[in-house]
KEVO-504521 format. One record per residue (C-alpha): residue in one letter; y, x, z. Coordinates in Angstrom, 1 decimal, decimal comma, always signed. Layout:
REM KEVO-504521
{residu=A c2=Y c1=X c3=Z}
...
This chain:
REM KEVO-504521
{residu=X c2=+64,4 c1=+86,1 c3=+185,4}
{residu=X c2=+68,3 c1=+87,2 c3=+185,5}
{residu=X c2=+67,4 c1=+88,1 c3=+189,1}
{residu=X c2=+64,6 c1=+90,3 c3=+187,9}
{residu=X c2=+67,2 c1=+91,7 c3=+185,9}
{residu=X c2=+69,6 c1=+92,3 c3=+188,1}
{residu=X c2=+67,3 c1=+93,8 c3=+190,7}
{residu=X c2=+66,5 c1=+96,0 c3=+187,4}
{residu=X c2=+70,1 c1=+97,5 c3=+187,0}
{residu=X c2=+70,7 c1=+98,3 c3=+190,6}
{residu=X c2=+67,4 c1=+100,0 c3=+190,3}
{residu=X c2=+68,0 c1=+102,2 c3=+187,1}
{residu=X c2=+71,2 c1=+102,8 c3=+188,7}
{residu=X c2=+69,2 c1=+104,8 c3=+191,6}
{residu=X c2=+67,2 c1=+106,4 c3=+189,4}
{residu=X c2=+69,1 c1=+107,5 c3=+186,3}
{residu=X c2=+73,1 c1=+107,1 c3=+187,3}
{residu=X c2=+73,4 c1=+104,8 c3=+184,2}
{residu=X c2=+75,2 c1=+101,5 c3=+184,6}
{residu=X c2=+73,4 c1=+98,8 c3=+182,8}
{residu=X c2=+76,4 c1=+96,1 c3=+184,2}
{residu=X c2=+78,9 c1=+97,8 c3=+182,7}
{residu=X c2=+76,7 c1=+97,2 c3=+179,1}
{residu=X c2=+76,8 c1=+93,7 c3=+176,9}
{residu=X c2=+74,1 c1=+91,7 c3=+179,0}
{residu=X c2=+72,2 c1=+89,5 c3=+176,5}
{residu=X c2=+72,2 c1=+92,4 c3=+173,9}
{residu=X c2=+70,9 c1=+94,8 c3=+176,1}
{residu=X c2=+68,3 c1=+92,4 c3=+178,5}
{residu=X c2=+67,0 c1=+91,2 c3=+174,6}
{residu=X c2=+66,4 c1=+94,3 c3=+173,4}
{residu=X c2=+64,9 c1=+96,3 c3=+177,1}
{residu=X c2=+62,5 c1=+92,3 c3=+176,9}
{residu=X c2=+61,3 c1=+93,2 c3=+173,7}
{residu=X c2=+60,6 c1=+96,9 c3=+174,5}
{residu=X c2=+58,7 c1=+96,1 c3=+177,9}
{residu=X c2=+56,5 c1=+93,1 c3=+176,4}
{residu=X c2=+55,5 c1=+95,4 c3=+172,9}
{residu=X c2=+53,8 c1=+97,8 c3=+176,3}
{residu=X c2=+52,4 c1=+94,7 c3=+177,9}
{residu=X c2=+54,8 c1=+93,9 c3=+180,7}
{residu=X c2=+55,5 c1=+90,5 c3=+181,9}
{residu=X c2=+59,3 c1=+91,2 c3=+183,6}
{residu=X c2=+61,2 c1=+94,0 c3=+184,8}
{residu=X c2=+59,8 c1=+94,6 c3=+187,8}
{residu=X c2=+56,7 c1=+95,7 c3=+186,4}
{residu=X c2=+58,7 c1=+97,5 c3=+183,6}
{residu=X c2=+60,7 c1=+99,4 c3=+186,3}
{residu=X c2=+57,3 c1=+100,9 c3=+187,8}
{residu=X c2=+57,0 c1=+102,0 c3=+184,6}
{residu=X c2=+59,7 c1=+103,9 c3=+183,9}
{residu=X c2=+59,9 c1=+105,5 c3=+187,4}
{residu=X c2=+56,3 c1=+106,9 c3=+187,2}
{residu=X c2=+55,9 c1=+107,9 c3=+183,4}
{residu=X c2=+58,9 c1=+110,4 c3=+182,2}
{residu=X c2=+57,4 c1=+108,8 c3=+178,5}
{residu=X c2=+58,2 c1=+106,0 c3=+179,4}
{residu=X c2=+61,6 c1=+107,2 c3=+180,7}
{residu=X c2=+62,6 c1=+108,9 c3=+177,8}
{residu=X c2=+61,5 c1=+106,0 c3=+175,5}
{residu=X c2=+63,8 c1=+103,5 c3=+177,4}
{residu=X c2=+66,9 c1=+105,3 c3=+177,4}
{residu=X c2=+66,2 c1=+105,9 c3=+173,5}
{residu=X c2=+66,2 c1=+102,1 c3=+173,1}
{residu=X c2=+68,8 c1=+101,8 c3=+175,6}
{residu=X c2=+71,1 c1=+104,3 c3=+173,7}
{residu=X c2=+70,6 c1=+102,8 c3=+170,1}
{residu=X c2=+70,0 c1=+105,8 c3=+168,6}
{residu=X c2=+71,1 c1=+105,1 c3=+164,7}
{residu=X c2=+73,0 c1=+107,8 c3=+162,6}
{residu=X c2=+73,7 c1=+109,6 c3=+159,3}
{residu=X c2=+76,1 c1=+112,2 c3=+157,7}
{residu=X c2=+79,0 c1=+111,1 c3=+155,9}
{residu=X c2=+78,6 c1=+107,7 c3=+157,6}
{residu=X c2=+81,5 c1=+105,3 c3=+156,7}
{residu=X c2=+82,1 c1=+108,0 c3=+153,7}
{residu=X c2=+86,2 c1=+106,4 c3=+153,3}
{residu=X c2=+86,9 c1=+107,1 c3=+156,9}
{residu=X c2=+85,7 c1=+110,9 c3=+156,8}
{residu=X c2=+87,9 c1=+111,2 c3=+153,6}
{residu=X c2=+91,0 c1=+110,2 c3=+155,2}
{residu=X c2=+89,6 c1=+112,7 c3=+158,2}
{residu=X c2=+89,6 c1=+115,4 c3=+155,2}
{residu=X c2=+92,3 c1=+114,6 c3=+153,0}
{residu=X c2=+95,2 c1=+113,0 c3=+155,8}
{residu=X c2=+93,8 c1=+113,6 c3=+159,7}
{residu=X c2=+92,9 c1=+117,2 c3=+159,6}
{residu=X c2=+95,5 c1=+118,5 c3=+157,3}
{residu=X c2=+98,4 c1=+117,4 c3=+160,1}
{residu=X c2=+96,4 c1=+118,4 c3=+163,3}
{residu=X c2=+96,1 c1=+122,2 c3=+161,7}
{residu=X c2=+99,6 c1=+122,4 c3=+160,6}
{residu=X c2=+100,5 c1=+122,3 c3=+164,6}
{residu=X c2=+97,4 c1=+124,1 c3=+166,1}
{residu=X c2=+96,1 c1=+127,4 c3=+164,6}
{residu=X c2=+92,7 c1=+126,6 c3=+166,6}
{residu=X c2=+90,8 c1=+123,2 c3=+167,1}
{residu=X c2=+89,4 c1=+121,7 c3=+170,0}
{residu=X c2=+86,6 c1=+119,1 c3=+168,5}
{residu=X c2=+84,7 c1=+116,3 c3=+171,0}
{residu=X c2=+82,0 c1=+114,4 c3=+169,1}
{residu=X c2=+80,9 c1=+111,7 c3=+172,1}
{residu=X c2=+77,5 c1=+110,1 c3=+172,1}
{residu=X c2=+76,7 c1=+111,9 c3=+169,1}
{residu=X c2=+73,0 c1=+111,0 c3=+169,1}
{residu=X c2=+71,1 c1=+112,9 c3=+166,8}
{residu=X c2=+73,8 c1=+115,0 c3=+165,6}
{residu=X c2=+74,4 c1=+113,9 c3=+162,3}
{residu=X c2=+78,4 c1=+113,5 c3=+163,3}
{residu=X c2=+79,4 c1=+116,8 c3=+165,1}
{residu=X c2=+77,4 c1=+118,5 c3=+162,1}
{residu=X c2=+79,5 c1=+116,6 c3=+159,8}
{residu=X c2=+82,4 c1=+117,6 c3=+161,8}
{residu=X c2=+81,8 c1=+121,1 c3=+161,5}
{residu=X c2=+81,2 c1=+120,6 c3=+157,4}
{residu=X c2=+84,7 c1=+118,8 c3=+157,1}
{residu=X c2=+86,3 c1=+121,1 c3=+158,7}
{residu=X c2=+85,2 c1=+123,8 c3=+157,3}
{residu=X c2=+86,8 c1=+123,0 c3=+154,4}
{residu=X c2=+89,9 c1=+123,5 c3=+156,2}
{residu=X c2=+89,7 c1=+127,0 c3=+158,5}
{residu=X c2=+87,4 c1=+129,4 c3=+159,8}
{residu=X c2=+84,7 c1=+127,8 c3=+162,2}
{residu=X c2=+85,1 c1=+130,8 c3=+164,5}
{residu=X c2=+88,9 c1=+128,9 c3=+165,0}
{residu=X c2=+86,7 c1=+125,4 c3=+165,9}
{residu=X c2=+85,4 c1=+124,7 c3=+168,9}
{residu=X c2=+83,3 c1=+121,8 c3=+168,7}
{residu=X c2=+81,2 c1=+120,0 c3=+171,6}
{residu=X c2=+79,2 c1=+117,4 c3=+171,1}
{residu=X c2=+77,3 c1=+114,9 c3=+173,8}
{residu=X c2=+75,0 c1=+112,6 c3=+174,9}
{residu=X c2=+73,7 c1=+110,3 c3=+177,3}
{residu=X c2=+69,5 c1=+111,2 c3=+175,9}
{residu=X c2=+68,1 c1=+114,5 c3=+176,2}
{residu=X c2=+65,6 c1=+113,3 c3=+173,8}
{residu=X c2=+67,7 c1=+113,0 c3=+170,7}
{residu=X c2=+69,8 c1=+116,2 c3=+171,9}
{residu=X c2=+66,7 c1=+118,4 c3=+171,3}
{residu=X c2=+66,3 c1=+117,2 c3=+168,2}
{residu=X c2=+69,9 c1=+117,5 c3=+167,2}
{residu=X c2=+69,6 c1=+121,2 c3=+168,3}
{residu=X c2=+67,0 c1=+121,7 c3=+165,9}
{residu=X c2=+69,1 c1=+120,7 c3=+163,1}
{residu=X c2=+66,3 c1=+119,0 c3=+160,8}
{residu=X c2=+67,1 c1=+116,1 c3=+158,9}
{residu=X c2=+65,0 c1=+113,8 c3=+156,6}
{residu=X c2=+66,3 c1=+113,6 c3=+153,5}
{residu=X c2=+67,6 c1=+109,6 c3=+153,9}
{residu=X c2=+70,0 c1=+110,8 c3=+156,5}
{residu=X c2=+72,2 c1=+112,9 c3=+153,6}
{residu=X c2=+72,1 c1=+109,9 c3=+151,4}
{residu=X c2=+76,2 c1=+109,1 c3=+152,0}
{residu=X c2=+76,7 c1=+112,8 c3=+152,0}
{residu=X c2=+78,5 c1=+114,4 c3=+149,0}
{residu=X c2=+76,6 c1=+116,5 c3=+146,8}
{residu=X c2=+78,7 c1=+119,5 c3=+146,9}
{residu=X c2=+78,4 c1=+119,1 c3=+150,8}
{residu=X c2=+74,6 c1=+119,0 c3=+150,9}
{residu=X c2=+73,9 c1=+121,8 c3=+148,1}
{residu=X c2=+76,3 c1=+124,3 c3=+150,7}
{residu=X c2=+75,1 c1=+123,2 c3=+153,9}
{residu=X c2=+72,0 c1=+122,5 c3=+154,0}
{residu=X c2=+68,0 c1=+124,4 c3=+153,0}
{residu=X c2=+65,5 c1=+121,9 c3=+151,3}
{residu=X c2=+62,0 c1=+121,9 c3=+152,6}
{residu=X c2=+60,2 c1=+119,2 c3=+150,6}
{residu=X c2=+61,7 c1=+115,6 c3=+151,6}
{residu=X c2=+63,6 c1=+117,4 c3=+155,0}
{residu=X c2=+66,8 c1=+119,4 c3=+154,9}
{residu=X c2=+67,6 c1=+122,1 c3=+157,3}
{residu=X c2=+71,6 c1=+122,5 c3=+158,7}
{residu=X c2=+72,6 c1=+126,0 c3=+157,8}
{residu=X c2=+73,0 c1=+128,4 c3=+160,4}
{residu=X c2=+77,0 c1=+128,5 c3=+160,2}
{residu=X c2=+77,1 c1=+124,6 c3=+160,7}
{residu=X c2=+74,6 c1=+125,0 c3=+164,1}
{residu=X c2=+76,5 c1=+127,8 c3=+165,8}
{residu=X c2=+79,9 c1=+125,9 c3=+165,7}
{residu=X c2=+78,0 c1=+122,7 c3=+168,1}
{residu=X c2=+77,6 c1=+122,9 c3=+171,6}
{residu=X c2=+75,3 c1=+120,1 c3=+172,6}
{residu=X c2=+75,7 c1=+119,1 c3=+176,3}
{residu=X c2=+74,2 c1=+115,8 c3=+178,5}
{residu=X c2=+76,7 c1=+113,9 c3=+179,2}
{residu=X c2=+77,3 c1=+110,2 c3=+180,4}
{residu=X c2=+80,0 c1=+108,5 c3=+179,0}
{residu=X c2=+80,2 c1=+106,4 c3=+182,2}
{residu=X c2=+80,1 c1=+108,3 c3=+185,1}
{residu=X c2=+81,0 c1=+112,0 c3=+184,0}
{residu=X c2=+84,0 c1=+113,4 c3=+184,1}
{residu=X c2=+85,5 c1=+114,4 c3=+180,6}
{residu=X c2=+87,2 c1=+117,9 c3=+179,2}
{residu=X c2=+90,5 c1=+117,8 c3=+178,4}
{residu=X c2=+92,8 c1=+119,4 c3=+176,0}
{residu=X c2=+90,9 c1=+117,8 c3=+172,8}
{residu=X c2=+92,7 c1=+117,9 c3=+169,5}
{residu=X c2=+89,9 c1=+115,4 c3=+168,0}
{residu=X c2=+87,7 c1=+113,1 c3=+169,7}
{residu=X c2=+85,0 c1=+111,1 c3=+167,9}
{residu=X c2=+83,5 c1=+108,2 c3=+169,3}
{residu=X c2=+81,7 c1=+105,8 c3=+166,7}
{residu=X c2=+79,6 c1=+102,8 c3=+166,8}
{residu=X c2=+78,8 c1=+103,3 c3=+170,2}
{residu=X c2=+82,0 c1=+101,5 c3=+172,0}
{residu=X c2=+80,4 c1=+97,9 c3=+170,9}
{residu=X c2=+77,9 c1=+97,7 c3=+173,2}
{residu=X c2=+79,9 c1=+98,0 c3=+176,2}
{residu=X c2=+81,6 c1=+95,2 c3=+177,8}
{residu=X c2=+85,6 c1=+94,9 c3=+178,1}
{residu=X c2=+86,2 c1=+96,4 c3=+181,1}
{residu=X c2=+83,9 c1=+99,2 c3=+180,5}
{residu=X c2=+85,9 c1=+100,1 c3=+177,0}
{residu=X c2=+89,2 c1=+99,7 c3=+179,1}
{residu=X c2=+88,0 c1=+102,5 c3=+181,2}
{residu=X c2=+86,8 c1=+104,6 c3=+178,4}
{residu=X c2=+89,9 c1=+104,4 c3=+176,6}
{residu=X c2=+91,8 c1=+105,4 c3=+179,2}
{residu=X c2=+89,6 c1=+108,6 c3=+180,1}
{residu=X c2=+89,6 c1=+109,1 c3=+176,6}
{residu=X c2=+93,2 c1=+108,9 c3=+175,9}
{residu=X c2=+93,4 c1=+111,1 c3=+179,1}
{residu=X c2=+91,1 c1=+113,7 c3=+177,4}
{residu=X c2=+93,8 c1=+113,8 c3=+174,1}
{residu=X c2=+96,3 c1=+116,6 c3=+173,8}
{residu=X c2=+99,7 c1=+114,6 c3=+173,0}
{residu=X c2=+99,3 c1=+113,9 c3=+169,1}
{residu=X c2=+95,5 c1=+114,7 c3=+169,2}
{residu=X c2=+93,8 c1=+112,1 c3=+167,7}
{residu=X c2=+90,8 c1=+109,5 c3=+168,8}
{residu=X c2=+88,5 c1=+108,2 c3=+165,6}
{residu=X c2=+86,3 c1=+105,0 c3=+166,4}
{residu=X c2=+83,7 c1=+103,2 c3=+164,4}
{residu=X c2=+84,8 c1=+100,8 c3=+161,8}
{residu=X c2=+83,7 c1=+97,7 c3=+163,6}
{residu=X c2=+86,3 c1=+98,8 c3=+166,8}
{residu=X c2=+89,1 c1=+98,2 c3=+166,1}
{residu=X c2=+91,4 c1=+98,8 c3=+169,5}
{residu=X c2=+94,1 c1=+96,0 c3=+169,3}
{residu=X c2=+96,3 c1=+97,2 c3=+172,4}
{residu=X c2=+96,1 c1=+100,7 c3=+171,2}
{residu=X c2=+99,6 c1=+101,3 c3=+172,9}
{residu=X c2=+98,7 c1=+100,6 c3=+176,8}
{residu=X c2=+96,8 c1=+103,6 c3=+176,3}
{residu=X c2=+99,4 c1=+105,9 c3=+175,0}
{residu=X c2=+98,0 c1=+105,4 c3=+171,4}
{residu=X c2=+99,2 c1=+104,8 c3=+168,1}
{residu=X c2=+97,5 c1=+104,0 c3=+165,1}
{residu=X c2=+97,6 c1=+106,8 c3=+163,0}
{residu=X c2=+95,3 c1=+105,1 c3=+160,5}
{residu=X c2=+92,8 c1=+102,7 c3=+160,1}
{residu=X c2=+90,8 c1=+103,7 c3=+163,0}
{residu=X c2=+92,3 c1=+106,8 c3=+163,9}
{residu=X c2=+94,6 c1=+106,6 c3=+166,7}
{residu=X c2=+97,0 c1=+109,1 c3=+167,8}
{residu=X c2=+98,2 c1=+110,5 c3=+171,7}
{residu=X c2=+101,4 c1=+109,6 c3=+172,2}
């Protein structure tokens, strides 16, 4: 069986350019098992013809595969300090911002992003990109369309300004759409922009293994203006923030040094 899976990373490797290996093994294999034997396949193998064959099939995988789980306002403390301490110091040196919201699934963060800072300066000053590995869940970011469960860490003065109701689903107002720029993009193997005043980058970072995080924070690090700043997800912590030019600035919010 770990043959079966190894033949299966070298082989989605070929076909998609995504690196399984560089990917927690036993979380990943458990959950891409449990996907394969819910359609009735006995290995990889089989589960491989699969996905090559059927772009379904395709698409389905790397939804799994990219743990596709997100809200607005999620981790409501960390935003605030984003709002009340981050933002306020990264506009008092930079009359325009330059705004990277990295595997951002659904779109629930760069949306929030572009509510936050609102607050703060015109959106026409923001530019805000906003990426992922799964064109799936970029489509459906583009249409802005939320259920209403997704608001429920949002504030309420956020949600009555942003957003139209239509029965239990709420629709991103057009001002909050037109400052995103979704873009593909794979964490692993693309190259990254540069110049970035903010980069975001949460609960994604976990399921990587330790040399793939090393690389990441270098490239992003790399992808920092000097005193930009890098937020992570509350569970990741970096604990040698310095050999990659960082500081903390805050709990999880680092700073280019």
């Amino acid at each position: 069986m770990i043959n079966d899976y190894q033949d299966f990373i070298g082989r989605v490797k070929k076909l998609t350019r995504i690196n399984l290996q560089l990917y927690k093994e036993a979380q990943m294999k458990r959950r891409l098992t449990s996907l394969y034997e819910k359609k009735g396949y006995r290995n990889f193998g089989e589960y491989f013809q699969y996905i090559s064959s059927d772009s379904n099939g395709l698409n389905e995988f790397l939804d799994r595969m990219t743990i596709n789980v997100s809200e607005f306002y999620r981790n409501g403390k960390r935003w605030d300090v984003l709002d009340q301490k981050i933002l306020p110091r990264l506009i008092q040196k930079n009359d325009r911002l330059k705004v990277w919201s990295a595997a951002c699934s659904t779109g629930e963060e760069p949306y929030t992003l572009a509510m936050v800072l609102a607050k703060h300066m015109p959106l026409s000053k923001v530019s805000i990109l906003a990426t992922d590995l799964d064109e799936e869940v970029l489509a459906r970011a583009k249409m802005g369309v939320y259920h209403e469960r997704s608001l429920n860490e949002l504030p309420v003065d956020m949600k009555r300004k942003f957003f139209e109701k239509n029965g239990d689903y709420y629709k991103v107002n057009s001002e909050i759409m037109k400052a995103v720029t979704f873009k593909k993009h794979n964490l692993l193997a693309d190259s990254f922009e540069n110049n970035f005043d903010l980069i975001v980058c949460r609960n994604v970072l976990i399921y990587f293994t330790e040399d793939a995080k090393d690389m990441l924070y270098v490239k992003f690090s790399n992808a920092l203006k000097t005193d930009g700043i890098f937020f992570v997800g509350s569970t990741e912590q970096i604990f040698s923030a310095t050999q990659y030019n960082l500081e903390t600035e805050d709990t999880f919010f680092y700073r280019k040094r």
